[in-house]
C-alpha positions in Angstrom: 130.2 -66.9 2.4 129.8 -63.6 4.6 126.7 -63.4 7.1 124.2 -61.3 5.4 122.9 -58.0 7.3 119.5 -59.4 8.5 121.4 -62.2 10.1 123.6 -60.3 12.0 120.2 -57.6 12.9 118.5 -60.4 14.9 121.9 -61.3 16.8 122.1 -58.1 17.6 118.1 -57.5 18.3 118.2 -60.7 20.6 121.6 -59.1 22.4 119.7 -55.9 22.7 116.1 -57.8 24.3 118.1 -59.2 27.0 119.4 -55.2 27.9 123.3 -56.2 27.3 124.1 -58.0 30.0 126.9 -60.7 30.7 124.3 -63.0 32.8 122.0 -62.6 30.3 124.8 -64.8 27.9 122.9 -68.1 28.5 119.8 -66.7 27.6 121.0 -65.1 24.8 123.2 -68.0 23.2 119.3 -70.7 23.3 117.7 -67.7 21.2 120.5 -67.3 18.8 120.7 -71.7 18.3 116.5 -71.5 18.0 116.8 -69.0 15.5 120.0 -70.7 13.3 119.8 -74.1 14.7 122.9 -74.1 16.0 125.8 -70.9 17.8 127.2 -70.1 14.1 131.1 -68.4 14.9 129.8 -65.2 13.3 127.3 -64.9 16.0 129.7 -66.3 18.8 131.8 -62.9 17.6 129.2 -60.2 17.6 127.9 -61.2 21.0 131.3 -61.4 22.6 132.2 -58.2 21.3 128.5 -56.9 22.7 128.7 -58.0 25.9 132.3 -56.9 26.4 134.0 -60.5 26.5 136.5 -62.8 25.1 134.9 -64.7 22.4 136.6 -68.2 23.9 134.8 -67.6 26.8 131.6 -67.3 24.9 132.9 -70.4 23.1 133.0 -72.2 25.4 129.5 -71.5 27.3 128.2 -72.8 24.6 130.4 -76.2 24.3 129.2 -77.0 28.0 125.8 -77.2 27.3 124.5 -80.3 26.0 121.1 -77.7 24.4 123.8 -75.8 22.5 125.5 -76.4 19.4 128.4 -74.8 17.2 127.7 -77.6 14.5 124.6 -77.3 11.7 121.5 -79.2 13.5 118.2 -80.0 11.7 115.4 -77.9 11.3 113.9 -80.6 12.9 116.1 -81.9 15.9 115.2 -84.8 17.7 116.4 -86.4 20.9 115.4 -89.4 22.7 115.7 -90.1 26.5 118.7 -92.6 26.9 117.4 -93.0 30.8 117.5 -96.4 32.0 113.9 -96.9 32.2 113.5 -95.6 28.3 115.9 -98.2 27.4 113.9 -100.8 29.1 110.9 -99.6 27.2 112.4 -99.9 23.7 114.0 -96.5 23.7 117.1 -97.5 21.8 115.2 -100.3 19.2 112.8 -97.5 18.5 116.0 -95.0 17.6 117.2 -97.5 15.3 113.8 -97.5 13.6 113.8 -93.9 13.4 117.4 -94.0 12.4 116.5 -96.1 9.1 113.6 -94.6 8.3 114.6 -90.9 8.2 118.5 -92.3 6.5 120.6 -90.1 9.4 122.6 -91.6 12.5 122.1 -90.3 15.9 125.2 -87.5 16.6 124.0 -86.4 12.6 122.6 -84.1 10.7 121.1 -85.4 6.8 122.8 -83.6 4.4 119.6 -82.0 3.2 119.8 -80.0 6.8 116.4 -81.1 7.3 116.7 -83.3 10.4 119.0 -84.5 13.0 118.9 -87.1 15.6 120.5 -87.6 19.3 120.1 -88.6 22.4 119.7 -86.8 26.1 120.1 -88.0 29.4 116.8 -88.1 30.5 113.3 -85.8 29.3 111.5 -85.8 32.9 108.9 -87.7 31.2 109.6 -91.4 32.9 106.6 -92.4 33.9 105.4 -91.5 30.6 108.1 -93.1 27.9 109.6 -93.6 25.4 110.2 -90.1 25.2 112.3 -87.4 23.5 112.2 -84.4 22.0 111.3 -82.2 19.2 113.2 -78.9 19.0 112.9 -78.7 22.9 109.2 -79.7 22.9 108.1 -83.1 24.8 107.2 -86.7 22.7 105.6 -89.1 24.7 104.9 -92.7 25.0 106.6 -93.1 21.6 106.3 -96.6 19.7 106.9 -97.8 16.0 103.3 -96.1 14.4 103.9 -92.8 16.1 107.4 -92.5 14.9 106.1 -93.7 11.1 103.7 -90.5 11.3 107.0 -88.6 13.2 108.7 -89.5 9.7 105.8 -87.8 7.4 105.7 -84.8 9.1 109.2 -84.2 8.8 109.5 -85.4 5.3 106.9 -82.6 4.6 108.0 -80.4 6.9 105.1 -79.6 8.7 106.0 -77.4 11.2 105.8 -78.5 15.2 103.8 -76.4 16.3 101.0 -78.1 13.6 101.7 -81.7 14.8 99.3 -83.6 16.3 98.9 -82.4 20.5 98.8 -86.1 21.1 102.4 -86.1 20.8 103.2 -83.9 23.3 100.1 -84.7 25.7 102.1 -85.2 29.1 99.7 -85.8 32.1 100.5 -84.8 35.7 99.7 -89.1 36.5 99.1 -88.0 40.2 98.6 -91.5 41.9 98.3 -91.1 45.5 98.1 -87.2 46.5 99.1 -86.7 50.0 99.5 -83.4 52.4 100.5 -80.8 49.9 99.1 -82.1 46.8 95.6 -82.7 47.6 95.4 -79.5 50.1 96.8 -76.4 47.8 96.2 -73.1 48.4 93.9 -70.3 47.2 95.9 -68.2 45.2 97.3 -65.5 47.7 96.6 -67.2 50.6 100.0 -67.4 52.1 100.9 -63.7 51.1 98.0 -62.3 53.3 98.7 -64.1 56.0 102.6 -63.3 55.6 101.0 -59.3 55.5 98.7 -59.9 58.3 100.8 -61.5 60.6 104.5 -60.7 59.9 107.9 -61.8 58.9 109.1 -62.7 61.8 105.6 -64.9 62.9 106.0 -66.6 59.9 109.0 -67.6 60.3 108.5 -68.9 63.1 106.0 -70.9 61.5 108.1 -71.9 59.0 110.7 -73.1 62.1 107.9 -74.9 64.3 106.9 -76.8 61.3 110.7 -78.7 60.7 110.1 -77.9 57.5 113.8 -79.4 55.8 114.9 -78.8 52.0 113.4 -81.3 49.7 116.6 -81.6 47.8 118.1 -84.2 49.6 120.7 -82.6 51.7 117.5 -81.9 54.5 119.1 -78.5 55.5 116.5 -76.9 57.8 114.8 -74.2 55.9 113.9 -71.7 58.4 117.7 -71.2 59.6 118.8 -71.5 56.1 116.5 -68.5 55.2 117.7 -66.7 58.5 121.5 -66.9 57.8 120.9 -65.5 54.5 118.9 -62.4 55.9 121.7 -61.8 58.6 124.4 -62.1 56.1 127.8 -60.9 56.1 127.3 -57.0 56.7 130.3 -56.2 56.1 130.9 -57.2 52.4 130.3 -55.2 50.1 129.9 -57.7 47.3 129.6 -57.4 43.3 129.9 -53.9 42.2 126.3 -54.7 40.1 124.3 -54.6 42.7 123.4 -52.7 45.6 126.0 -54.0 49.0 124.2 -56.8 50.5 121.4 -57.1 48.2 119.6 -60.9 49.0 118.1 -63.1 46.1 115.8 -66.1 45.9 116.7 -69.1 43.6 114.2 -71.5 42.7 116.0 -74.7 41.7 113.4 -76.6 39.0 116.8 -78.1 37.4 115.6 -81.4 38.2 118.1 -83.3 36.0 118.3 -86.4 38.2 117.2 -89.6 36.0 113.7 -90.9 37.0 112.7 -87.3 38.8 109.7 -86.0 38.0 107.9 -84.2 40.6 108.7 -80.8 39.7 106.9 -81.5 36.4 104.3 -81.7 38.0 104.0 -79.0 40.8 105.5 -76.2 38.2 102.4 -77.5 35.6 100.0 -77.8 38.7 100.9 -75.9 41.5 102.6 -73.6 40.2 100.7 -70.5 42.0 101.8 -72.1 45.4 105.5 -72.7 44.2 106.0 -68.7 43.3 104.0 -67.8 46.7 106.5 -70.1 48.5 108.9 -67.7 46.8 107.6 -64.4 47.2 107.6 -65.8 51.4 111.1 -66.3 51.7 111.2 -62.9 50.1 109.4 -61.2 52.4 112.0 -63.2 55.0 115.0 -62.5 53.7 114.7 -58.9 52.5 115.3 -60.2 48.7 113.7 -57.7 45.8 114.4 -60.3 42.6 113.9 -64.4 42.4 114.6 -66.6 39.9 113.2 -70.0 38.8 115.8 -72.3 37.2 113.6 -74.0 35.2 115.6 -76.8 33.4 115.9 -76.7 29.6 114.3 -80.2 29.0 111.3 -78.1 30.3 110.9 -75.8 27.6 107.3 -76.6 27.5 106.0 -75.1 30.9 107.6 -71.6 30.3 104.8 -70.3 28.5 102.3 -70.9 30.7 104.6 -69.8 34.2 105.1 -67.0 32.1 101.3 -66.3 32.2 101.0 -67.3 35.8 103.8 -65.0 36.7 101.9 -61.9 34.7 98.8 -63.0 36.3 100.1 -62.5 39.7 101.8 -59.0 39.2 98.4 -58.0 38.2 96.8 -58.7 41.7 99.6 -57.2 43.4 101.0 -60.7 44.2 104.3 -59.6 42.7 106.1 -56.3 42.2 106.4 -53.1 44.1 104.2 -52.8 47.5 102.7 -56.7 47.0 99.7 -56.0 48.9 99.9 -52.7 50.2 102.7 -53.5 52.2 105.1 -50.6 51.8 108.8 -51.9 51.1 108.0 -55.6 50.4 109.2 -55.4 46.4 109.9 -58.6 44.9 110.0 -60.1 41.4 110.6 -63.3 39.8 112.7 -64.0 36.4 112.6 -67.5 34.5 116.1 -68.5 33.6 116.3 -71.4 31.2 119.3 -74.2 31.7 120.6 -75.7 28.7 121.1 -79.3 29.6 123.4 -79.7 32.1 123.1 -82.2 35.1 125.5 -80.4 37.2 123.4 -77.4 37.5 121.4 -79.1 39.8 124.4 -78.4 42.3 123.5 -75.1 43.6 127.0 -73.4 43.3 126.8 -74.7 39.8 122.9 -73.4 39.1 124.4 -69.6 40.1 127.6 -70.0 37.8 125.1 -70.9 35.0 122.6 -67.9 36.2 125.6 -65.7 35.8 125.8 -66.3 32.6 128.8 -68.8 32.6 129.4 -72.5 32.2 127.7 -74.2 35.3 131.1 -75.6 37.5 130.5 -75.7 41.1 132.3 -73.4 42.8 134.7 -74.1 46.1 132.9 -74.0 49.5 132.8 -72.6 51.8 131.1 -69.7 51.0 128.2 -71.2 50.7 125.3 -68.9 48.7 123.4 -67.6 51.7 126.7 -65.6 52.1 127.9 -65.5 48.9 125.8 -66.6 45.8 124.3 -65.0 42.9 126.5 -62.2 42.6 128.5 -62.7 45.3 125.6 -61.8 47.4 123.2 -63.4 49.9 121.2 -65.6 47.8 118.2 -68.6 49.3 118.3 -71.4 46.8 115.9 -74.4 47.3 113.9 -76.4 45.5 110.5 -76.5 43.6 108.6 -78.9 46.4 110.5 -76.8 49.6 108.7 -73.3 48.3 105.3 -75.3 47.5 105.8 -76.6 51.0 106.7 -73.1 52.6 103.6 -71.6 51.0 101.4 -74.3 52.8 102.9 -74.1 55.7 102.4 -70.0 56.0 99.0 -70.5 54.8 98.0 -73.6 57.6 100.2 -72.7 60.1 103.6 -75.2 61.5 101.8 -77.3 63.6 99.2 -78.6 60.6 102.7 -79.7 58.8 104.7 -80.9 61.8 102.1 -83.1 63.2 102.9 -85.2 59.9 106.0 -87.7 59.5 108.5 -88.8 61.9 110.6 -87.1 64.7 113.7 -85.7 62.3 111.8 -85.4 58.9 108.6 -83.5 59.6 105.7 -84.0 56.6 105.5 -85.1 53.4 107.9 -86.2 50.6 106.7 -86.5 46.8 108.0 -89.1 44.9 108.5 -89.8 41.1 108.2 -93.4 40.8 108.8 -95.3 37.4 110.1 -98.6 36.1 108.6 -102.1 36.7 105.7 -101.3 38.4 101.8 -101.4 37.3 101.4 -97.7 37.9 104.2 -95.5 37.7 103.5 -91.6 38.5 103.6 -89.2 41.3 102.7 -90.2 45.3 103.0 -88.6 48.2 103.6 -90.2 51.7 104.0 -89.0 55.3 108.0 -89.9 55.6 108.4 -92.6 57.6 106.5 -95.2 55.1 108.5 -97.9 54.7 109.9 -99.5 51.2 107.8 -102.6 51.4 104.3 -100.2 51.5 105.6 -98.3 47.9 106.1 -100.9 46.6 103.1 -102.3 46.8 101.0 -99.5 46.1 102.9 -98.4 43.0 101.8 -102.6 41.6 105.7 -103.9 41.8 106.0 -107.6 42.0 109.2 -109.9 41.8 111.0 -106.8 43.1 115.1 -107.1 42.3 116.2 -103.8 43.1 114.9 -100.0 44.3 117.5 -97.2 42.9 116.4 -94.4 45.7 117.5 -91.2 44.4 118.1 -91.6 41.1 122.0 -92.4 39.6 123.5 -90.6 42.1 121.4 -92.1 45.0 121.9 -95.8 46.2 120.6 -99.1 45.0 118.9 -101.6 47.8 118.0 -104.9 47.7 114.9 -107.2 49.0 116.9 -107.2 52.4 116.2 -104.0 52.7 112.6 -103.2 51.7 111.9 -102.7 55.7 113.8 -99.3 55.8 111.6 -96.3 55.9 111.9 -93.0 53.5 113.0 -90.4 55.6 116.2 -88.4 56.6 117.1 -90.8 59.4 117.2 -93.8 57.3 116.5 -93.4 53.1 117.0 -89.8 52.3 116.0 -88.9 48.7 115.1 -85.9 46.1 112.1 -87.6 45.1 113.2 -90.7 42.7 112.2 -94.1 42.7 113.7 -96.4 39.9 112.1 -99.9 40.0 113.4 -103.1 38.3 112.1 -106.5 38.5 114.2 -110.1 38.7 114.5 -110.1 34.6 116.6 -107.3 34.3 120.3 -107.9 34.4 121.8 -104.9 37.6 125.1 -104.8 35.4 123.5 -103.1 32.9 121.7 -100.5 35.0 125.0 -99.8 36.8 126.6 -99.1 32.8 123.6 -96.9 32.0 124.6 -94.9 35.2 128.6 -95.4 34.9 127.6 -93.6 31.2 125.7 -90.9 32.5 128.5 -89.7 35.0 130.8 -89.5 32.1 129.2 -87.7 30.1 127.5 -85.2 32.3 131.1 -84.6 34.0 131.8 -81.3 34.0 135.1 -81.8 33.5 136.8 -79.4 36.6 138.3 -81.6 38.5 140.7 -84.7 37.5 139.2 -87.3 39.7 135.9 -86.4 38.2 136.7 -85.8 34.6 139.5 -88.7 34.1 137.6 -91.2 37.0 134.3 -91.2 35.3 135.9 -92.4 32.2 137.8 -95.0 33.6 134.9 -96.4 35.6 132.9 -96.4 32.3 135.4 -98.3 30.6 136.1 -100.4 33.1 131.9 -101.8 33.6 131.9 -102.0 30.0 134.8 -104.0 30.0 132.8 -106.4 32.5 129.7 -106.4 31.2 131.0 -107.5 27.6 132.5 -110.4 29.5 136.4 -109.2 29.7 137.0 -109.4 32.8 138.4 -111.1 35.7 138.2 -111.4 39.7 141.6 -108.7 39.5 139.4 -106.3 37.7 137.0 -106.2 40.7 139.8 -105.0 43.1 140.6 -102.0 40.4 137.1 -101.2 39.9 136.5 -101.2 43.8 139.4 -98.4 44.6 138.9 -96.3 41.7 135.6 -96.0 42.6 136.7 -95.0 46.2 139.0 -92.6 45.2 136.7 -91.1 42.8 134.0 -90.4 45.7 136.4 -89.0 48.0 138.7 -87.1 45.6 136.1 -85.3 43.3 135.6 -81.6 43.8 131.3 -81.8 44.0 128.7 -83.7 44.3 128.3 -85.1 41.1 131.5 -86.9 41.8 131.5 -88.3 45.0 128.3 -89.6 44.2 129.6 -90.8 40.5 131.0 -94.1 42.3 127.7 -94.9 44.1 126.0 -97.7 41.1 129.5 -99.0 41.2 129.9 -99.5 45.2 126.2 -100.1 45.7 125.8 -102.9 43.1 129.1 -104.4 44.7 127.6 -104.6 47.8 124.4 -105.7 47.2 124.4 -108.0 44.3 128.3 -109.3 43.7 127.5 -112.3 42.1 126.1 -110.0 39.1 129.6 -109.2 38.7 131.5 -112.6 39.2 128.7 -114.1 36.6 130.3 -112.1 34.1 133.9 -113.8 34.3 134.9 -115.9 31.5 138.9 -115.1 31.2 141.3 -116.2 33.5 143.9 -114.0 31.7 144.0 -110.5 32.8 143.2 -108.0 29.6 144.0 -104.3 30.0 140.7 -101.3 29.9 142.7 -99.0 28.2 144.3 -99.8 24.2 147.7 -97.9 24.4 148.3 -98.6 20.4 145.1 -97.5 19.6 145.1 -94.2 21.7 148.0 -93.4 19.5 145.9 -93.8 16.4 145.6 -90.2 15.8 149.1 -89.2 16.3 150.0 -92.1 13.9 148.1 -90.1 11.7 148.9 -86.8 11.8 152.9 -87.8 11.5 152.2 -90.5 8.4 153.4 -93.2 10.0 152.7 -96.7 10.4 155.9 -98.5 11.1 156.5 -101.0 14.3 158.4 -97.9 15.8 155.2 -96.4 15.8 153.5 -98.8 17.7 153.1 -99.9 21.0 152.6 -103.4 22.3 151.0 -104.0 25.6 
C-alpha cells in the first residue's frame, strides 16, 4: 500500500515547523510517532531526504530512543514504571491484570491496533506509584479498580484527553521545605538585581556563596560559568553559528530511578529555574538556552511553555531583558525520548543535536566545546533554581547554610519503605539516621543514595552525613525495610544498566549483559561460591573499562551489595557443581535455523 498524499503533507508540514533543521531531527521524529503511532519507513525517507541525511542515520535515531518506534503501537499505548519501588507496590501483578483484561502481552500491540502495553524504566512519579503512562501522559497511584475503568475507556475509546484528571493528578508531596523551597523568588527578582548591580558582582555572589552543581559531580558553579565565558578564542567552532557563540543547557533529564525533584521545581518553581538561566546568561555572554526536559515529562511542557511566553512579555526574556542593551537571551524546550544516558551531559548535547545521545570523549569538556562545538554551561534544574536565589539574597544568605565544602541545601526525592515518601530539603550536613526518621522508616535494611548508579549502605552506616565530603548524591533516596530480599533490588538495577546501555563501548554494551545474566543466575539459585569470584571482576572491569558514566557506575549494586550484605548472596547457594551463565547450544538456535539443521554436528555440548 503506498502512503497517501495527506500522509506525506503532515511529514512534510511537521519537517517544515521545525525550519529544516538537522538538530531539530529529535523533535521532529516524537511529532511524526504522535501523529502515526509509531516512525513508519516512508516517513523515516522523506525526512532524511529533507534534512539532507542518510536515511540509516535517521534510522537509527529513532532505534535509540526507548519513546520512539518503527513497529505499529496502539492508539492507546501504555507503559508502566518497572522501578524498583513500583515493583514493590504491585507494579508487575497489576501488569498482569491489565495484561488479561485488555487480551495483549506487554512488548504487543492487539491486532485490532487499538492498544499496546510496555514497560519504562522509571515515570518520575515514585513517591506517587504504581505509575505509568498513557501516550506520554502520567497515571498515578494505579491499583486493580482504576485499571478496570483504564480497560472501559479504551474499549470505547474515549480519547485521553476526556479521562478522568484523577488519573493523572500528580501532587508536588513537598514534605519538609527547606532554604530554597520555602523562600522563592518574586518573579524577576534576580534579573533586576543582575541589571542593577552587574555581571561581574553577581558573580561574585554566585562565587562567595560555594554554590556547587546539584548533579552530583559538585563542580563549583561560578568557575564553571567563568571557563565557559573565557573560552577558547581562538576556535572558531561549527560553521552554524557565529565563532564563539556561548549556550546554556538546562539538564531536567532526570532519568535516575527514584529522582524526583525536578518534578517538582519545573511544576513549582519554574519562574526561578529559567531566571537561574537567563543569570548565567547574562554571565557567560550566551544569547539561546535550552531546557532538556525529559520525555517521561511530557506533561509539564505546556504549562513551561506558558511560563516561558509569560516571561518574554515582561521583558524577562528576549532582546534588551530589561532595558539592558546587549543582554539578548532566549530559552527553547527540547524534549528527550527516553534515554537514561542523556542525563550524561556530553550525551544530553549529542541528543540536542539532533543525534543519538552517546557521550562523547573528554576532554573537551562542553564549556569549551559543547552544543555545537561551542562554549556551552550545562547544569541542572535545582543548581539554576539555586543561582536565582542566590542573585536575588545575596552569597552570604546561602553560604551561611551547610557545612565547610558543600555550602546550602540539597533536595531530596525520597521513596520506598517509609510512612511519607516525597520531597525534603536539608542543610547538607544532616546525617542518615535524622532522614530517616523524619521520612517515618522503621526496621531500616538498606538506603540506595543516588539512585542505581549511586551506592547502597547499610545500618553501619546511618551516622554518615549527606554532603560532598562524605554521601554525595543527585537527590535520590531509595528505602527498603528488613522484608525485602537486596538480591532482588541489585537484579532490578543489574536490568536497568542493560537495557539503558547505550551500546558504544564493549565493556558497557557486552558487561552489562553478562552481569545481568550472571545475578539472575544467582538469584534463581544456580549458583555457587566460584560464581562470586566471576561476578566480583567483571564487575571491576566493567567500572574501570567503560567509556562514561553510566558504565563505571553500572557495577556499583553489584560491588556495593557484595560489600555490605554477602551473606544475601551465599544464601542463594544450593549447587555444589559449577553451571555455566551463558547456553552455547542455544545461542546457536537461530543459526540452526536459518541453515535447516538439526543434526548432533549442529550442536554444541558444554
Amino acid at each position: 500500500m503506498t502512503w497517501s498524499e495527506s500522509k506525506q503533507e503532515k511529514v512534510l508540514a511537521i519537517v517544515s515547523k521545525h525550519e529544516i533543521r538537522q538538530t531539530r531531527l529529535l523533535q521532529i521524529l516524537r511529532e511524526v510517532q504522535d501523529e502515526f503511532h509509531c516512525v513508519p519507513k516512508n516517513a523515516l525517507e522523506i525526512v532524511a531526504a529533507e534534512l539532507g541525511l542518510a536515511r540509516t542515520k535517521v534510522e537509527g535515531v529513532v532505534q535509540f530512543y526507548s519513546l520512539l518506534s518503527l513497529e505499529q503501537q496502539g492508539r492507546f499505548h501504555i507503559l508502566f514504571s518497572d522501578s524498583i519501588t513500583d515493583q514493590f507496590q504491585g507494579s508487575r501483578e497489576l501488569m498482569d491484570y491489565l495484561s488479561a483484561k485488555l487480551g495483549v502481552k506487554p512488548g504487543q500491540t492487539r491486532s485490532d491496533g487499538k492498544v499496546s502495553l510496555g514497560f519504562t524504566s522509571c515515570t518520575g512519579l515514585c513517591d506517587q506509584g504504581p505509575a505509568g503512562l498513557v501516550n506520554g501522559h502520567w497515571l498515578s497511584r494505579l491499583n486493580e479498580s482504576r485499571i478496570d475503568r483504564i480497560v472501559d475507556l479504551v474499549e470505547r475509546e474515549v480519547p485521553v484527553s476526556s479521562w478522568p484528571l484523577e488519573f493523572f493528578h500528580v501532587e508536588d508531596n513537598i514534605q519538609s521545605p527547606g532554604l530554597l523551597l520555602q523562600s522563592p523568588i518574586d518573579q524577576g527578582e534576580a534579573l533586576k538585581q543582575l541589571v542593577r548591580e552587574g555581571f561581574e558582582e553577581i558573580f561574585m555572589e554566585i562565587n562567595r556563596s560555594g554554590l556547587r552543581g546539584r548533579g552530583g559531580a559538585g563542580f563549583e558553579t561560578a568557575w564553571k560559568w567563568r571557563f565557559c565565558a573565557e573560552g577558547p578564542e581562538d576556535y572558531s567552532g561549527s560553521s552554524l553559528v557565529d565563532k564563539n557563540e556561548r549556550f546554556v543547557v538546562c539538564n531536567a533529564d532526570e532519568g535516575e530511578p527514584g529522582t524526583f525533584k525536578d518534578r517538582i521545581l519545573l511544576n513549582s518553581y519554574a519562574h526561578q529555574v529559567f531566571e537561574g538561566m537567563t543569570v548565567c546568561a547574562g554571565i557567560v555572554g550566551a544569547k539561546q538556552g535550552f531546557l532538556y526536559l525529559r520525555g517521561e515529562y511530557l506533561r509539564l511542557r505546556p504549562q513551561l511553555e506558558a511560563i516561558l511566553a509569560n516571561r518574554r512579555a515582561k521583558n524577562f526574556l528576549g532582546k534588551s531583558i530589561l532595558g539592558r542593551n546587549g543582554f539578548d537571551f532566549d530559552i527553547e524546550i527540547h524534549m528527550g525520548a527516553g534515554a537514561y544516558v542523556c542525563g550524561e551531559e556530553s550525551a544530553l548535547i549529542e541528543s540536542l543535536e539532533g543525534k543519538r545521545g552517546v557521550p562523547r570523549v573528554r576532554p573537551p569538556y562542553p564549556i569549551d566545546r559543547g552544543y555545537l562545538d561551542q562554549p556551552t554551561v550545562v547544569n541542572n534544574v535545582e543548581t539554576f533554581a539555586a543561582v536565582a536565589a542566590i542573585a536575588a539574597y545575596g552569597g552570604a544568605w546561602f553560604a551561611t547554610q551547610g557545612t565547610d565544602k558543600s555550602k546550602g541545601s540539597k533536595i531530596i526525592s525520597i521513596s520506598g519503605d517509609c510512612e511519607r515518601p516525597g520531597i525534603y530539603e536539608y542543610d547538607f550536613g544532616i546525617s542518615i539516621a535524622e532522614i530517616l526518621m523524619d521520612c517515618g522508616a522503621e526496621n531500616t535494611l538498606a538506603v540506595q543514595v543516588g539512585g542505581p548508579s549511586g551506592g547502597i549502605i547499610s545500618g553501619k552506616e546511618y551516622h554518615r552525613k549527606l554532603a560532598f565530603e562524605d554521601l554525595g548524591t543527585g537527590g535520590s533516596f531509595m528505602i527498603f525495610n528488613k522484608k525485602r530480599d537486596v538480591l532482588e533490588i541489585v537484579r532490578n538495577f543489574t536490568h536497568f544498566f542493560a537495557h539503558e546501555s547505550c551500546g558504544f563501548c564493549t565493556p558497557c554494551r557486552v558487561g552489562t549483559t553478562l552481569l545481568k545474566n550472571e545475578v539472575d543466575k544467582i538469584c534463581d539459585g544456580h549458583a555457587t561460591s566460584l560464581d562470586l569470584v566471576g561476578l566480583s571482576s567483571l564487575a571491576k572491569f566493567i567500572k574501570t573499562a567503560s567509556h562514561c558514566g553510566l558504565g563505571q557506575s553500572a557495577a556499583n549494586p553489584v560491588l556495593g551489595s557484595l560489600s555490605h550484605f554477602p551473606q544475601a548472596y551465599k544464601d542463594r547457594f544450593k549447587d555444589v557443581v559449577f553451571e555455566p551463565g551463558f547456553d552455547l547450544d542455544e545461542s546457536l538456535e537461530t543459526a540452526r535455523r536459518m541453515s535447516a539443521r538439526d543434526d548432533p554436528w549442529a550442536h554444541l555440548e558444554q
